[in-house]
C-alpha positions in Angstrom: 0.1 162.1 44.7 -0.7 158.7 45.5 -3.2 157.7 48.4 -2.5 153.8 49.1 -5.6 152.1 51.4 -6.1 148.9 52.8 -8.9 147.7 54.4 -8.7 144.5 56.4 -9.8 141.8 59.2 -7.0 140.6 61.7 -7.4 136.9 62.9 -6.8 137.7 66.2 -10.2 138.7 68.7 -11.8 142.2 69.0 -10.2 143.9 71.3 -7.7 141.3 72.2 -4.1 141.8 73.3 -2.9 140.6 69.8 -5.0 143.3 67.7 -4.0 145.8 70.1 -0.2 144.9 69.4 -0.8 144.5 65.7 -1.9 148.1 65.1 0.9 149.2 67.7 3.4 147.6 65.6 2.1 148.7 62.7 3.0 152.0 63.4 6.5 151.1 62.2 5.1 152.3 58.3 4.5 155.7 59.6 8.2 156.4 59.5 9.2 155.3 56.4 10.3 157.7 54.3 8.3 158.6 51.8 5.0 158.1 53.7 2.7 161.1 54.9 -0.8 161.4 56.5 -0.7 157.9 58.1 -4.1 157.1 59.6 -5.1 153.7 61.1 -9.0 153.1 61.0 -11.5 151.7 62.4 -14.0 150.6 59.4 -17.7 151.2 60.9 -20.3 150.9 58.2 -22.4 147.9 57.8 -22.1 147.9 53.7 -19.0 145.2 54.4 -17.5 143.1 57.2 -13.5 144.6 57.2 -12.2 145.9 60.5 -9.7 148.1 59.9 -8.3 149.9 57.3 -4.8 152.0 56.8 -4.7 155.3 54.7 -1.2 157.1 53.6 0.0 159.2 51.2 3.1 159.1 48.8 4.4 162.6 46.9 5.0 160.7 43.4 5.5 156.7 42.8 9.2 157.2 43.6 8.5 157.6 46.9 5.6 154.6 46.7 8.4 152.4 45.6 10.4 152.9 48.0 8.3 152.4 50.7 7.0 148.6 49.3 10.6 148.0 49.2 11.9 148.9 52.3 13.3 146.8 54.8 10.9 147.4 57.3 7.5 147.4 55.1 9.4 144.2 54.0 9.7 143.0 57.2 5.7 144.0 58.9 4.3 142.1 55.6 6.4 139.1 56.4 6.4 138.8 60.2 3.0 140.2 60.9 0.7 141.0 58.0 0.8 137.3 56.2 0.4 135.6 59.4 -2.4 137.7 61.4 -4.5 139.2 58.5 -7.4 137.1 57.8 -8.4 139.5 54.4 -8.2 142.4 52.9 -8.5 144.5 49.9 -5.7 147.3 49.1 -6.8 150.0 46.7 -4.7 153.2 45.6 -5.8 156.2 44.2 -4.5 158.8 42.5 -6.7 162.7 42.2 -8.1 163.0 38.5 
């Protein structure tokens, strides 16, 4: 199993219209195939200064391949995530 996470801070306003549609839209990755236990976050400690963060899962690296190469992961990174994401920091895990 791999457990892919980003955490990250939009450009856009808190609570503006754009983040609203950002994390609507991003809802696209939840139907991948491949992807499981898709959870959009709201980051609340005061140990860093990210906003949000996205958790999912992936049965084997197969499936974790296919996901960073489909179409439509493809397509959120290029139409949404490189223009409206400020930072972030992606980490994946795997159990040991």
């Amino acid at each position: 199993m791999i457990r892919h996470t980003v955490v990250f801070t939009l450009k856009h306003a808190q609570g503006s219209a754009e983040e609203a549609a950002f994390l609507r839209d991003a809802k696209v990755l939840a139907g991948i195939p491949g992807v499981e236990k898709f959870e959009q976050l709201r980051q609340v400690s005061p140990k860093n200064d990210y906003a949000f963060g996205f958790s999912m899962e992936f049965v084997d690296q197969a499936a974790y391949s296919g996901y960073n190469d489909h179409p439509d992961h493809v397509a959120f990174v290029r139409d949404r995530w490189e223009p409206e994401v400020e930072r972030f920091l992606e980490i994946d895990y795997v159990p040991v």
